[in-house]
N, CA, C and O atoms as CSV, one atom per row, in Angstrom:
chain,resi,resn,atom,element,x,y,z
A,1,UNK,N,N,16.657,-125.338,38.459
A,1,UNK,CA,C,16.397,-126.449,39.348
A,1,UNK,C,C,17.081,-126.165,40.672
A,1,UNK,O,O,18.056,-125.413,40.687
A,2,UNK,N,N,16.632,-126.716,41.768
A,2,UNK,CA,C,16.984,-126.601,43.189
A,2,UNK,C,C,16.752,-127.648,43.775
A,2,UNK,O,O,15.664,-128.220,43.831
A,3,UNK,N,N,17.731,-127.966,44.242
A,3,UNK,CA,C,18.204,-129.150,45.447
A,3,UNK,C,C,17.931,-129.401,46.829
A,3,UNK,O,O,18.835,-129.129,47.618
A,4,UNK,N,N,17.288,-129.681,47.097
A,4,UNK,CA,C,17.188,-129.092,48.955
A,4,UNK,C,C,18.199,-130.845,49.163
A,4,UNK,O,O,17.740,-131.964,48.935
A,5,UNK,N,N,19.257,-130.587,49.527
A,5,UNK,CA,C,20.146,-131.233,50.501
A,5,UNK,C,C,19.375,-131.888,51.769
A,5,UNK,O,O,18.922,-131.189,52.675
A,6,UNK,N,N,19.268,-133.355,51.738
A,6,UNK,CA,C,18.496,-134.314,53.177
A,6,UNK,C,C,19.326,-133.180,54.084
A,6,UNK,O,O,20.470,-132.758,53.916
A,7,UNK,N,N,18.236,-132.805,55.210
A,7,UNK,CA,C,18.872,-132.263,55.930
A,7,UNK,C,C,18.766,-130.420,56.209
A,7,UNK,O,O,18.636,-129.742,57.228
A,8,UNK,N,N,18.914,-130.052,54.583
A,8,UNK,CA,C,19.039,-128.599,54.584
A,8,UNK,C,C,17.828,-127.987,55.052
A,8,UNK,O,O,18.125,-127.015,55.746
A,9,UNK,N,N,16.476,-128.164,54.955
A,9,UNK,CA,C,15.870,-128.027,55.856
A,9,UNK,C,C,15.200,-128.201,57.230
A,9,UNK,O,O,14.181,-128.885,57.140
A,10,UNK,N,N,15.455,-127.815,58.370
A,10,UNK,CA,C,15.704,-129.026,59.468
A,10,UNK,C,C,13.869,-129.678,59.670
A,10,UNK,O,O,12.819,-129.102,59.383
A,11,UNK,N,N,14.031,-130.669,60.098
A,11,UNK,CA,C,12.514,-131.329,61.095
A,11,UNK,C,C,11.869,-129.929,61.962
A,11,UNK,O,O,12.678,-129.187,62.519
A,12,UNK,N,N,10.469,-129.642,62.032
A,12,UNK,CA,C,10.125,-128.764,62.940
A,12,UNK,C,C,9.445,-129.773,63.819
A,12,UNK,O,O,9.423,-130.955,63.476
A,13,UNK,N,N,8.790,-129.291,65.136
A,13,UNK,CA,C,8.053,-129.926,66.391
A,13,UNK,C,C,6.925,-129.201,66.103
A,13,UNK,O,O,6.708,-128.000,65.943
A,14,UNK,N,N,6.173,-130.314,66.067
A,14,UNK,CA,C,4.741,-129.320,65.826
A,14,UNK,C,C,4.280,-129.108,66.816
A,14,UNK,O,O,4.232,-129.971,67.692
A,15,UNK,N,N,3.744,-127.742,66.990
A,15,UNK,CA,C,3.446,-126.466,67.706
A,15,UNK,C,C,2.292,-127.145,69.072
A,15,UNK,O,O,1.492,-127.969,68.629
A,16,UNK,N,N,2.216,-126.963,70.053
A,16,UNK,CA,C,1.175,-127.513,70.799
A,16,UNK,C,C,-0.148,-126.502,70.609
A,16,UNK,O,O,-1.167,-126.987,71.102
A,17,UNK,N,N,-0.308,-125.311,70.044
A,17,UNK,CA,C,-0.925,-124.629,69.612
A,17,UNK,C,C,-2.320,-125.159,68.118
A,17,UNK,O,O,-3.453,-124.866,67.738
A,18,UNK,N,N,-1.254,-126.010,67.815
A,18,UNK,CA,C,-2.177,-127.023,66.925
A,18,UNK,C,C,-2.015,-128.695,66.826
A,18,UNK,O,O,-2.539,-129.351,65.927
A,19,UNK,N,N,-1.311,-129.191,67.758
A,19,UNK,CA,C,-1.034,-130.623,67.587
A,19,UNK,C,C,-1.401,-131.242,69.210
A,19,UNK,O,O,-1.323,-130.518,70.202
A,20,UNK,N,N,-1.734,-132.434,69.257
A,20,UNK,CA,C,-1.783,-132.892,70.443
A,20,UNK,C,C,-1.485,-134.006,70.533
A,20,UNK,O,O,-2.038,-134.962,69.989
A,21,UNK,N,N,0.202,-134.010,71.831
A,21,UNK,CA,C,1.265,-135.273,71.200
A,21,UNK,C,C,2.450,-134.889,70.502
A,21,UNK,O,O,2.588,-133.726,70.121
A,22,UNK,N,N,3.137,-135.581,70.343
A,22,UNK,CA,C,4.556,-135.780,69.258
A,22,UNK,C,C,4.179,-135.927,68.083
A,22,UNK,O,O,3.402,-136.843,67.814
A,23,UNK,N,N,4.673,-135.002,67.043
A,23,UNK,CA,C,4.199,-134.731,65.897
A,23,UNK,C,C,5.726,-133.863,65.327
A,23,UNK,O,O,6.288,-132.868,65.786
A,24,UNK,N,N,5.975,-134.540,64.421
A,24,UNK,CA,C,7.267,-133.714,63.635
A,24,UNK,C,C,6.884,-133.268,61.963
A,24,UNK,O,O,6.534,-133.982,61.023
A,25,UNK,N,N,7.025,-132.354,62.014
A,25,UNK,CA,C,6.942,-131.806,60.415
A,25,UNK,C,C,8.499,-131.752,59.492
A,25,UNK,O,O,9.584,-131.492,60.012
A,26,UNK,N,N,8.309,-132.023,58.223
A,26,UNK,CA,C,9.595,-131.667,57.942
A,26,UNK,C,C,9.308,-131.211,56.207
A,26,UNK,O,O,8.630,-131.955,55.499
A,27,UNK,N,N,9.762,-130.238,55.795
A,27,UNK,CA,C,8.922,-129.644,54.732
A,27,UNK,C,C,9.533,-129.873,53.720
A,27,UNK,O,O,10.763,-129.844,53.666
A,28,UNK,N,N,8.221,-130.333,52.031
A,28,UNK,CA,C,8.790,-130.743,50.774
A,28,UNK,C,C,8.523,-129.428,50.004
A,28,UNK,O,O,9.399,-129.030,49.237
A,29,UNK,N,N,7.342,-128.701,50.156
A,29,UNK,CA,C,7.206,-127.682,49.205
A,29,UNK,C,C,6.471,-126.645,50.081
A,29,UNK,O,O,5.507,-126.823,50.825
A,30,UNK,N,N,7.507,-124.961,49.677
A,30,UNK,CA,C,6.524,-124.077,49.712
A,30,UNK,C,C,7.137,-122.997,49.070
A,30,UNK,O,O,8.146,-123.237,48.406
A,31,UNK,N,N,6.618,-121.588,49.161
A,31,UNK,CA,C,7.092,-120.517,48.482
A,31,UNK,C,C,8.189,-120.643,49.271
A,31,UNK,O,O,8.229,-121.094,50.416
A,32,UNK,N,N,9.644,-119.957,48.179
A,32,UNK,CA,C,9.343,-119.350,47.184
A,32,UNK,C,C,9.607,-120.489,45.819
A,32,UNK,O,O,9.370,-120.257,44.633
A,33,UNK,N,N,10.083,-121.573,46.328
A,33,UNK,CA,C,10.132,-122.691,45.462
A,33,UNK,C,C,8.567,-123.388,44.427
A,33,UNK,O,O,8.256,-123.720,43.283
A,34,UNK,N,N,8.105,-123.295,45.573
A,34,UNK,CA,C,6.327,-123.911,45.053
A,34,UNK,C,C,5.319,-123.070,44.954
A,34,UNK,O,O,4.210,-123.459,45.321
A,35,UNK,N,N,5.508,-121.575,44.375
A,35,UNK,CA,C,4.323,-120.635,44.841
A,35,UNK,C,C,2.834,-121.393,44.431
A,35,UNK,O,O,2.440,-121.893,43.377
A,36,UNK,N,N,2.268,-121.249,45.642
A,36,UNK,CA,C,0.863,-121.647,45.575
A,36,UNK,C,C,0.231,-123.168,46.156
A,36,UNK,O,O,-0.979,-123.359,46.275
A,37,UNK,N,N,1.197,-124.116,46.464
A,37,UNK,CA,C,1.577,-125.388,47.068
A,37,UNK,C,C,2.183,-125.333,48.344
A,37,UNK,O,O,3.330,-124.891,48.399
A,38,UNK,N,N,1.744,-125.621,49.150
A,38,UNK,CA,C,2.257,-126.241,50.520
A,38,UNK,C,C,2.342,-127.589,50.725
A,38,UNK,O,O,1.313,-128.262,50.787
A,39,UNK,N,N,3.562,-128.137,50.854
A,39,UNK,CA,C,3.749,-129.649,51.468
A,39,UNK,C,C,4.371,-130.396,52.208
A,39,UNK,O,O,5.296,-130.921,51.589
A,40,UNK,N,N,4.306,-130.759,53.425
A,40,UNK,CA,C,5.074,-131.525,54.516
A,40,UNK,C,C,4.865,-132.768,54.669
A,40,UNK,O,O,3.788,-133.284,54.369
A,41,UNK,N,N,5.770,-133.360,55.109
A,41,UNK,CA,C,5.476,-135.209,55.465
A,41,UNK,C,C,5.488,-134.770,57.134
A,41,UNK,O,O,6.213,-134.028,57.796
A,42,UNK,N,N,4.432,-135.529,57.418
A,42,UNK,CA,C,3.906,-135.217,58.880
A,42,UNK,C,C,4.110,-136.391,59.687
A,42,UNK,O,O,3.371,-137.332,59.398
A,43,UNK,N,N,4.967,-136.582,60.674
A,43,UNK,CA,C,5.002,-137.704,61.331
A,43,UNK,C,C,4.000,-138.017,62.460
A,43,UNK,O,O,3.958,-136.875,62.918
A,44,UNK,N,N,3.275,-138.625,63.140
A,44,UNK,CA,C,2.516,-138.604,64.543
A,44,UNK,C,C,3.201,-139.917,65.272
A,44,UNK,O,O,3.658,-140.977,64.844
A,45,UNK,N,N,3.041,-139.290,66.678
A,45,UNK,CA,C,3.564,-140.717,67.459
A,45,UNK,C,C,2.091,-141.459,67.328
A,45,UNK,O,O,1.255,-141.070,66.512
A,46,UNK,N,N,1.925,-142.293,67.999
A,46,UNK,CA,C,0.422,-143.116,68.476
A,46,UNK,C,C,-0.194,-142.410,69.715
A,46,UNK,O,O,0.260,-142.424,70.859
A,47,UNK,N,N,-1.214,-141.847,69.308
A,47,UNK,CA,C,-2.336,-141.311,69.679
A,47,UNK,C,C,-2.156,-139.683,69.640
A,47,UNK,O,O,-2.865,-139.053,70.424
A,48,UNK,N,N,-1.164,-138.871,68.695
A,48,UNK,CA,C,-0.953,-137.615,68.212
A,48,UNK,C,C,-1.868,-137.348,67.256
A,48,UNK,O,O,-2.165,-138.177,66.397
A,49,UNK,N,N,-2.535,-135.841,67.349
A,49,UNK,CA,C,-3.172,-135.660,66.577
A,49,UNK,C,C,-3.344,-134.339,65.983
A,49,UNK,O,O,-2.620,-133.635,66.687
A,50,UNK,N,N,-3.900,-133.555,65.063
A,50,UNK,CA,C,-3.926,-132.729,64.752
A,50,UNK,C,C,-4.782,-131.865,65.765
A,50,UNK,O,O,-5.079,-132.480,66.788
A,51,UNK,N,N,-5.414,-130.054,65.652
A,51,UNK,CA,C,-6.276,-129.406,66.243
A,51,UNK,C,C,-7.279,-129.832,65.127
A,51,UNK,O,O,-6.873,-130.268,64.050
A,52,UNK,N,N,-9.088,-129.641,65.528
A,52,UNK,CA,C,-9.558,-129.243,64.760
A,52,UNK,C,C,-9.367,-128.384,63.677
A,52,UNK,O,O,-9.567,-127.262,64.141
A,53,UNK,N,N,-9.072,-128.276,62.404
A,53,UNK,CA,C,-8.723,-127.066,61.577
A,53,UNK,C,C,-9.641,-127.421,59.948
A,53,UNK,O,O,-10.175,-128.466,59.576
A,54,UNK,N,N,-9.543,-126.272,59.360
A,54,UNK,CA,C,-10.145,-126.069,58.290
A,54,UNK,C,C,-8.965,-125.622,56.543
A,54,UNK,O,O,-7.782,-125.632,56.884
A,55,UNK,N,N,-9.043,-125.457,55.772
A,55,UNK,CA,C,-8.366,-125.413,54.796
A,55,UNK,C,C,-9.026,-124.094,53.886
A,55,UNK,O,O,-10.254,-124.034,53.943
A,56,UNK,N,N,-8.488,-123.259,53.232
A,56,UNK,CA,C,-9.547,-122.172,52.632
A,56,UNK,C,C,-9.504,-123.159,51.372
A,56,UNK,O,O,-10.676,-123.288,51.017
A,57,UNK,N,N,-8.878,-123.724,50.749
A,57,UNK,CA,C,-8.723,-124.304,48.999
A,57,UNK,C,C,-8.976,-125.866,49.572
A,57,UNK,O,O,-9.960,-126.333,48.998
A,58,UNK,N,N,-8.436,-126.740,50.452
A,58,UNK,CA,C,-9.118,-127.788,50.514
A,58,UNK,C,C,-7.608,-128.850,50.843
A,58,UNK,O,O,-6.531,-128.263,50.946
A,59,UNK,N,N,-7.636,-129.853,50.937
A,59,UNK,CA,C,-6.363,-130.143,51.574
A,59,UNK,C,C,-5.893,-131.552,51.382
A,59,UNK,O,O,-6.125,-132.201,52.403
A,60,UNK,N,N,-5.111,-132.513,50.107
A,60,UNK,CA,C,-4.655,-133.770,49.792
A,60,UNK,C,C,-3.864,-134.388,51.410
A,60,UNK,O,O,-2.886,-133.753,51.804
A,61,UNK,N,N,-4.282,-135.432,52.131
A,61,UNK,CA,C,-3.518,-136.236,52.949
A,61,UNK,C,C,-2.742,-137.015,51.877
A,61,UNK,O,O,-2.946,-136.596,50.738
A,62,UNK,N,N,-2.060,-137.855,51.963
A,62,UNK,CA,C,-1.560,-139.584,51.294
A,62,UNK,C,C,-0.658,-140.043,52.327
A,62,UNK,O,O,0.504,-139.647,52.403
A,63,UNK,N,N,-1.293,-141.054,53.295
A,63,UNK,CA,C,-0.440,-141.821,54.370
A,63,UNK,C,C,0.601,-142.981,53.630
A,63,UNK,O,O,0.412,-144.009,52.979
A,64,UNK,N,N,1.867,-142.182,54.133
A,64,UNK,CA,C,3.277,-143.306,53.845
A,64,UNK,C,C,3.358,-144.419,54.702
A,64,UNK,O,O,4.207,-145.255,54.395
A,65,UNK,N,N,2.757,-144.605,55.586
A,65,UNK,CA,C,3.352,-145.328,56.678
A,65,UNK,C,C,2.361,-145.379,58.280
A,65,UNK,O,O,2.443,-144.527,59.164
A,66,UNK,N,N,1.525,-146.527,58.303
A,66,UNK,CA,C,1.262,-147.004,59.858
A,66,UNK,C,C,-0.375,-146.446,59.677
A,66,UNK,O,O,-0.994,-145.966,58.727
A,67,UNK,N,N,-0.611,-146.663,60.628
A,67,UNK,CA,C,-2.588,-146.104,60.531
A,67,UNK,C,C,-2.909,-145.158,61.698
A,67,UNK,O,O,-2.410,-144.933,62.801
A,68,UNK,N,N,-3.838,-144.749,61.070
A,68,UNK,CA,C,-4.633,-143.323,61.688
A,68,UNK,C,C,-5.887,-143.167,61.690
A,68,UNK,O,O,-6.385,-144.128,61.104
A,69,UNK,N,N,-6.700,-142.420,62.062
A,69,UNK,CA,C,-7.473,-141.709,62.227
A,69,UNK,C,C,-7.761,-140.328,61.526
A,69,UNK,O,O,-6.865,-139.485,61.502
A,70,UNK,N,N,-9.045,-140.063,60.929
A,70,UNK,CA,C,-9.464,-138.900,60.639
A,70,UNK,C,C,-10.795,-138.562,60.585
A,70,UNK,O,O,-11.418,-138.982,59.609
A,71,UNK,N,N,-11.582,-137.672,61.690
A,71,UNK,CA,C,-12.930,-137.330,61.051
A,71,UNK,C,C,-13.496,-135.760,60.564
A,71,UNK,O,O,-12.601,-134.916,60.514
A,72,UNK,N,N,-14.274,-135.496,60.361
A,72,UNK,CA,C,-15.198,-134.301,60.288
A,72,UNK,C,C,-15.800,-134.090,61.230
A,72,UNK,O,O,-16.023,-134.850,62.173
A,73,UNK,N,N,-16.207,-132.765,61.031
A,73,UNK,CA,C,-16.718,-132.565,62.678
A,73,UNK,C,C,-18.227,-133.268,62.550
A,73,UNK,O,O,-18.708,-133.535,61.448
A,74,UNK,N,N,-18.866,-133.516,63.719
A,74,UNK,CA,C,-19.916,-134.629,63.700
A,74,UNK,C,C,-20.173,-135.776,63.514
A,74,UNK,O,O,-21.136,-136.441,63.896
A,75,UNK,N,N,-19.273,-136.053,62.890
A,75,UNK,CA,C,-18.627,-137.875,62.489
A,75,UNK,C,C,-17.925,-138.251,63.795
A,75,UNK,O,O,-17.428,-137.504,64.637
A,76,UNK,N,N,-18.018,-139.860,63.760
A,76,UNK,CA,C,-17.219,-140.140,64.102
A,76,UNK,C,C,-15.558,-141.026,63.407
A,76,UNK,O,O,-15.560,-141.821,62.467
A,77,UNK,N,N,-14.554,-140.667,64.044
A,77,UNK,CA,C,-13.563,-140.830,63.141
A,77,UNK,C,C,-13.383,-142.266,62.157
A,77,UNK,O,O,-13.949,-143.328,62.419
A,78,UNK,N,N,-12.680,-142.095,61.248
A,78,UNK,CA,C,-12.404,-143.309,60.366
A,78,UNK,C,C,-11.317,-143.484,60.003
A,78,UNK,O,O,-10.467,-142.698,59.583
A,79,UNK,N,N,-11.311,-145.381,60.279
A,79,UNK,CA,C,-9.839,-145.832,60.050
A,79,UNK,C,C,-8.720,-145.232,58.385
A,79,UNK,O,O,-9.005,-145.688,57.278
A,80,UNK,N,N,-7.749,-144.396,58.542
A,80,UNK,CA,C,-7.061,-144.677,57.064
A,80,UNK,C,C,-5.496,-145.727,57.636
A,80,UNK,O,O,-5.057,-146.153,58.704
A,81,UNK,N,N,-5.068,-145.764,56.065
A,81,UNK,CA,C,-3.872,-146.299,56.802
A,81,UNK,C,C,-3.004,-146.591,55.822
A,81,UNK,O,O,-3.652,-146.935,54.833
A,82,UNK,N,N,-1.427,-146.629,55.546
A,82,UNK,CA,C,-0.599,-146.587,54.464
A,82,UNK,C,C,-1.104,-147.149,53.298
A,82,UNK,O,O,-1.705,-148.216,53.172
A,83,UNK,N,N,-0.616,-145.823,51.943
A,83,UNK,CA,C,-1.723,-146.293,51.010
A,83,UNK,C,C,-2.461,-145.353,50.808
A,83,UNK,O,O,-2.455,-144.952,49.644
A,84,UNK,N,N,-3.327,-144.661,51.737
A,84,UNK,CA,C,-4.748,-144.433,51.341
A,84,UNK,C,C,-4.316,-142.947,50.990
A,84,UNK,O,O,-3.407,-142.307,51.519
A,85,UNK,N,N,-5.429,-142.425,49.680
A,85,UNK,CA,C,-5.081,-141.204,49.622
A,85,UNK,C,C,-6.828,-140.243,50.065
A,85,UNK,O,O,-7.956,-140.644,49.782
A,86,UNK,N,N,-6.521,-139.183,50.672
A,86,UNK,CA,C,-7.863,-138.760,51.341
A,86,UNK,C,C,-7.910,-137.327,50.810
A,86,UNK,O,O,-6.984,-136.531,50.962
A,87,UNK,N,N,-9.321,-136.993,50.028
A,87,UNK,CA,C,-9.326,-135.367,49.698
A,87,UNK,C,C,-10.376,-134.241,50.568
A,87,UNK,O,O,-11.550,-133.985,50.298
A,88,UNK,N,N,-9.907,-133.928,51.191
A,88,UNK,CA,C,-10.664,-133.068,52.055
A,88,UNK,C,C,-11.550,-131.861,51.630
A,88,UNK,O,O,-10.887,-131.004,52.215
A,89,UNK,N,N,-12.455,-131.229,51.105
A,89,UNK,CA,C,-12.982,-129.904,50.683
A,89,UNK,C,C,-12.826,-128.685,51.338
A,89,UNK,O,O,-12.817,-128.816,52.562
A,90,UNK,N,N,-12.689,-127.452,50.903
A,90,UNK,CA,C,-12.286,-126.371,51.292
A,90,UNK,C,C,-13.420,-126.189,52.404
A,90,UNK,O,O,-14.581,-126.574,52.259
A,91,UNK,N,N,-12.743,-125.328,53.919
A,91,UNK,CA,C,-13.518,-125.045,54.840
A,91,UNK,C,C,-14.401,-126.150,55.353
A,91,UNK,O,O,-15.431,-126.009,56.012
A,92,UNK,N,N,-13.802,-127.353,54.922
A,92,UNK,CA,C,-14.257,-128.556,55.898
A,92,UNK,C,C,-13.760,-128.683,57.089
A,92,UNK,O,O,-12.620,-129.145,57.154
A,93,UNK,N,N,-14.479,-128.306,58.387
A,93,UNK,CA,C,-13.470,-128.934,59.784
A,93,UNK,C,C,-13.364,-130.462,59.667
A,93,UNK,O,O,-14.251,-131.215,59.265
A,94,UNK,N,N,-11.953,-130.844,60.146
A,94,UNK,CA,C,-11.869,-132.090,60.283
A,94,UNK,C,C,-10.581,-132.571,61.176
A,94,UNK,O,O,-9.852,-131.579,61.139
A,95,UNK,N,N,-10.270,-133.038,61.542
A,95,UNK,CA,C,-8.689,-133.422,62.394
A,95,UNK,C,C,-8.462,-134.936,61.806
A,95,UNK,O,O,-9.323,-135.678,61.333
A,96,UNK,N,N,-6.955,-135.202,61.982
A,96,UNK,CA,C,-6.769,-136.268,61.441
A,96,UNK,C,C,-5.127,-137.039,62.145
A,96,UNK,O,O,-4.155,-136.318,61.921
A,97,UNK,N,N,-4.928,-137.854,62.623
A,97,UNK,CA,C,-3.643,-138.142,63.058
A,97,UNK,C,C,-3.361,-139.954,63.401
A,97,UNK,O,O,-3.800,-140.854,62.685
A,98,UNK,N,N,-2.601,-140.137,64.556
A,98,UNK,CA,C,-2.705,-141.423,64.818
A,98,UNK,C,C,-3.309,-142.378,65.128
A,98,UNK,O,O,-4.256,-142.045,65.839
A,99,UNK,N,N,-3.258,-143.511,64.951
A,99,UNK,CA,C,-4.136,-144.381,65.983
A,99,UNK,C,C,-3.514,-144.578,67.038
A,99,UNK,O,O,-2.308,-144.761,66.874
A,100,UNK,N,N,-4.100,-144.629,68.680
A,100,UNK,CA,C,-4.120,-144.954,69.697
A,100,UNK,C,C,-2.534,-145.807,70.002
A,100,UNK,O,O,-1.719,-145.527,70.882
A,101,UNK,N,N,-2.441,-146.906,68.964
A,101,UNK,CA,C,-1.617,-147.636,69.566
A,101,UNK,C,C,-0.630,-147.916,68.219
A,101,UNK,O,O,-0.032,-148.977,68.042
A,102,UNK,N,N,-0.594,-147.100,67.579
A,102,UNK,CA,C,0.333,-146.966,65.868
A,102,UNK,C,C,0.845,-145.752,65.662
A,102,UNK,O,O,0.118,-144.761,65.726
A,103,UNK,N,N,2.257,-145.656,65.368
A,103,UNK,CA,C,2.213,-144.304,64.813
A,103,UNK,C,C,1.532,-144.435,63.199
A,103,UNK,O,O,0.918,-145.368,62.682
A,104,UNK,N,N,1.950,-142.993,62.625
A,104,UNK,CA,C,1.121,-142.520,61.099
A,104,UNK,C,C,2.413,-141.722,60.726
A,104,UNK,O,O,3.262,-141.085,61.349
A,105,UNK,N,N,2.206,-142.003,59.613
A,105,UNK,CA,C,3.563,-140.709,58.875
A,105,UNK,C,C,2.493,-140.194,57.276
A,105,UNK,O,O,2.365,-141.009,56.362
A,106,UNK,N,N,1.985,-139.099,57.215
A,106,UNK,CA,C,1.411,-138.799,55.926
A,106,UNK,C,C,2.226,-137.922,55.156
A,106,UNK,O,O,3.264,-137.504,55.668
A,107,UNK,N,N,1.834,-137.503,53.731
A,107,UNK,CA,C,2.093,-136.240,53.267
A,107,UNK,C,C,1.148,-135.523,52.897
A,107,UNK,O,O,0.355,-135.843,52.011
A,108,UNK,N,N,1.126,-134.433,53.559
A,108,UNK,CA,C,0.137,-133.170,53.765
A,108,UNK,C,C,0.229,-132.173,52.784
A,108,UNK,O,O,1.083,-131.375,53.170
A,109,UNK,N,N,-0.303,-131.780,51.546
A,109,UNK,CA,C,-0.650,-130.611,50.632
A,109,UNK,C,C,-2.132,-130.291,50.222
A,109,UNK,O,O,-3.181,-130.918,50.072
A,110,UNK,N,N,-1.634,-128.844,50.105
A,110,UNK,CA,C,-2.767,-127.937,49.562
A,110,UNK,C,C,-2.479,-126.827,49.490
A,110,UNK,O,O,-1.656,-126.165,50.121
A,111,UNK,N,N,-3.478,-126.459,48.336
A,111,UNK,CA,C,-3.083,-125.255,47.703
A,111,UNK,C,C,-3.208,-124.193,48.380
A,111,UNK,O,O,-4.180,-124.161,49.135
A,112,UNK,N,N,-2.397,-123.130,48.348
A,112,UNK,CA,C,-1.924,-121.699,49.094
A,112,UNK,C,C,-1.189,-120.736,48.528
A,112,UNK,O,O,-0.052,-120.334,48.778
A,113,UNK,N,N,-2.179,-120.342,47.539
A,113,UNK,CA,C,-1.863,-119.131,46.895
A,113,UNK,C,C,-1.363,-118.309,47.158
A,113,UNK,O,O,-0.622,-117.788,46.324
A,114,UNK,N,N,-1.568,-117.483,49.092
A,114,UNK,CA,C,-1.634,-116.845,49.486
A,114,UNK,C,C,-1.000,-116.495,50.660
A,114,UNK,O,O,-1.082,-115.416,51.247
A,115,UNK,N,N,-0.090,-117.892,51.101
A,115,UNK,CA,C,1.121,-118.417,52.266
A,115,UNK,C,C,-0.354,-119.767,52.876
A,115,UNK,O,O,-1.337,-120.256,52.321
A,116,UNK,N,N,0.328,-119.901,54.369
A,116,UNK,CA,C,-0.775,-120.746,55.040
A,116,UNK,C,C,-1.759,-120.235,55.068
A,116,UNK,O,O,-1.949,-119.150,55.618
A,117,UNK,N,N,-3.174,-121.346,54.089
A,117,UNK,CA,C,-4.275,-121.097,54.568
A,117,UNK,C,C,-4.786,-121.923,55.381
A,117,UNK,O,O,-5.296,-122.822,54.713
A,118,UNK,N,N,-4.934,-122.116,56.558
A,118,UNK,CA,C,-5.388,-122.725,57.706
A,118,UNK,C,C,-5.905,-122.463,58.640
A,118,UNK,O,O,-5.156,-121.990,59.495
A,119,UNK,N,N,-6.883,-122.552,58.895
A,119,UNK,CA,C,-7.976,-121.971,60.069
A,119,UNK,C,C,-7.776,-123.056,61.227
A,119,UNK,O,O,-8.506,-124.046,61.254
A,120,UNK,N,N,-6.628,-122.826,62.326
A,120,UNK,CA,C,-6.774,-123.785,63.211
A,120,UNK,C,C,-7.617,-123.171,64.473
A,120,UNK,O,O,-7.642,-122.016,64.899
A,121,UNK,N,N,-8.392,-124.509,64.983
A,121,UNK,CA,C,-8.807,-124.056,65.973
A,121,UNK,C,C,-8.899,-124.630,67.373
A,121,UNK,O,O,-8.165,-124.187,68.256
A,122,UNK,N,N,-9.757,-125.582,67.608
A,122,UNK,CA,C,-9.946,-126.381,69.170
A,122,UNK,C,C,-9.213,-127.437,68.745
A,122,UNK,O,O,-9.218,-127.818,67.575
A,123,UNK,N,N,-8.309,-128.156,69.991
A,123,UNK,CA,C,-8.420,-129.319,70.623
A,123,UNK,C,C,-9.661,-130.549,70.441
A,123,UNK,O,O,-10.863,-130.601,70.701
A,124,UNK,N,N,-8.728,-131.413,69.894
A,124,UNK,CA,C,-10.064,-132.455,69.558
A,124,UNK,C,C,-9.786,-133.041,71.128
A,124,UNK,O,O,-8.694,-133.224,71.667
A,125,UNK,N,N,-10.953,-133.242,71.602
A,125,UNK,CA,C,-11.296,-133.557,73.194
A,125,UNK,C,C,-11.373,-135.089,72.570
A,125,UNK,O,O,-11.807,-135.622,71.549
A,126,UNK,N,N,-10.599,-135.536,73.959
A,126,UNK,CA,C,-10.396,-137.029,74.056
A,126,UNK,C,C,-11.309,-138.275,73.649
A,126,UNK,O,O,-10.932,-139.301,73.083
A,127,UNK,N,N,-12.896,-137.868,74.168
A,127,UNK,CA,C,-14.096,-138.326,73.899
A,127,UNK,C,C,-14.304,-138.265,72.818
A,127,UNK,O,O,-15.208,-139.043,72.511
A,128,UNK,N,N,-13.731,-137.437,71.601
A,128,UNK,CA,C,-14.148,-137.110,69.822
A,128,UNK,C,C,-12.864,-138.279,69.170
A,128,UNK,O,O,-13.067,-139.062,68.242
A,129,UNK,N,N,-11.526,-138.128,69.952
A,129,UNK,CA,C,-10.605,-138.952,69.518
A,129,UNK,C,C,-11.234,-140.462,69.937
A,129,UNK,O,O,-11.661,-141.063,68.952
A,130,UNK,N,N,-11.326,-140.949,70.797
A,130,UNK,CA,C,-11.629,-142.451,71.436
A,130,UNK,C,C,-13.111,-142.705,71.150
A,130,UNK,O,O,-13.564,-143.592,71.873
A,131,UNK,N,N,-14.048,-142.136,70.237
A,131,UNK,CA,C,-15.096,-142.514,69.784
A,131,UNK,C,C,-15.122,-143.670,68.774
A,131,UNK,O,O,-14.415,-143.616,67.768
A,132,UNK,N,N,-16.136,-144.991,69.093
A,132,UNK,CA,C,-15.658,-145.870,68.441
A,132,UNK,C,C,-15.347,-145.230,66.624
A,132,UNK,O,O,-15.741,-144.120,66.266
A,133,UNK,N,N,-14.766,-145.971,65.916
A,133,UNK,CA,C,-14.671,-145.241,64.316
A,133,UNK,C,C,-16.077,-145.855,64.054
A,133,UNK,O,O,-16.998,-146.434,64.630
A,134,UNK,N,N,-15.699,-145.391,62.868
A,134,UNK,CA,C,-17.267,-145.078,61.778
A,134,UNK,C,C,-16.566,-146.681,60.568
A,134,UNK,O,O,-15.386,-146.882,60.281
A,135,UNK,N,N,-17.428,-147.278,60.256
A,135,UNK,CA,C,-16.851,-148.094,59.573
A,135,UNK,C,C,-16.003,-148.949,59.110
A,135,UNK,O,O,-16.208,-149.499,58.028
């Protein structure tokens, strides 16, 4: 058994390379502790969001805290919000983060056999974020 000490792993800043906004990561599982599992609790300020990205195995959200946003590409986005648990399919594009005027805090896993599988790519353009939601 292993302990990770509050703390012993520090908070990261997520990367502007894939986030857009204030976004803190702070990590529950990965190798060499979890081979094959990746998992972070993902914080967003209000109106932070992920890049467009994809998953090779497919990718569990479960929001702890405040409401968000998430769509697929061609959709327009849909309300989630503490509570909800969301399963994404492998090589689905989709982005997913705050609402406008709320932060979101989720926990982010999926399987990764293989280290990060994540295909990040574009900037969700402002017009894809501020599209009315879907439902």
């Amino acid at each position: 058994m292993i302990i990770y000490p509050c703390g012993s792993r520090p908070t990261q800043t997520g990367p502007e390379s894939t986030f857009t906004g204030s976004v803190r990561l702070d990590p529950i599982a990965s190798a060499p502790d979890a081979p094959g599992v990746r998992a972070n609790l993902v914080s967003f300020a209000p109106g932070a969001r992920t890049h467009w990205h994809s998953h090779t195995h497919g990718q569990v959200l479960h929001l702890t805290q405040g409401a968000g946003l998430i769509a697929l590409r061609g959709e327009a986005p849909r309300p989630i919000r503490a509570g909800d648990s969301i399963w994404i399919p492998p090589d689905v594009e989709h982005w997913h983060g705050a609402a406008p005027d709320t932060a979101m805090t989720h926990v982010a896993m999926q399987p990764s056999p293989q280290g990060d599988e994540t295909d990040w790519l574009e900037p969700v353009e402002d017009g894809d974020y501020t599209r009315p939601p879907a439902g």
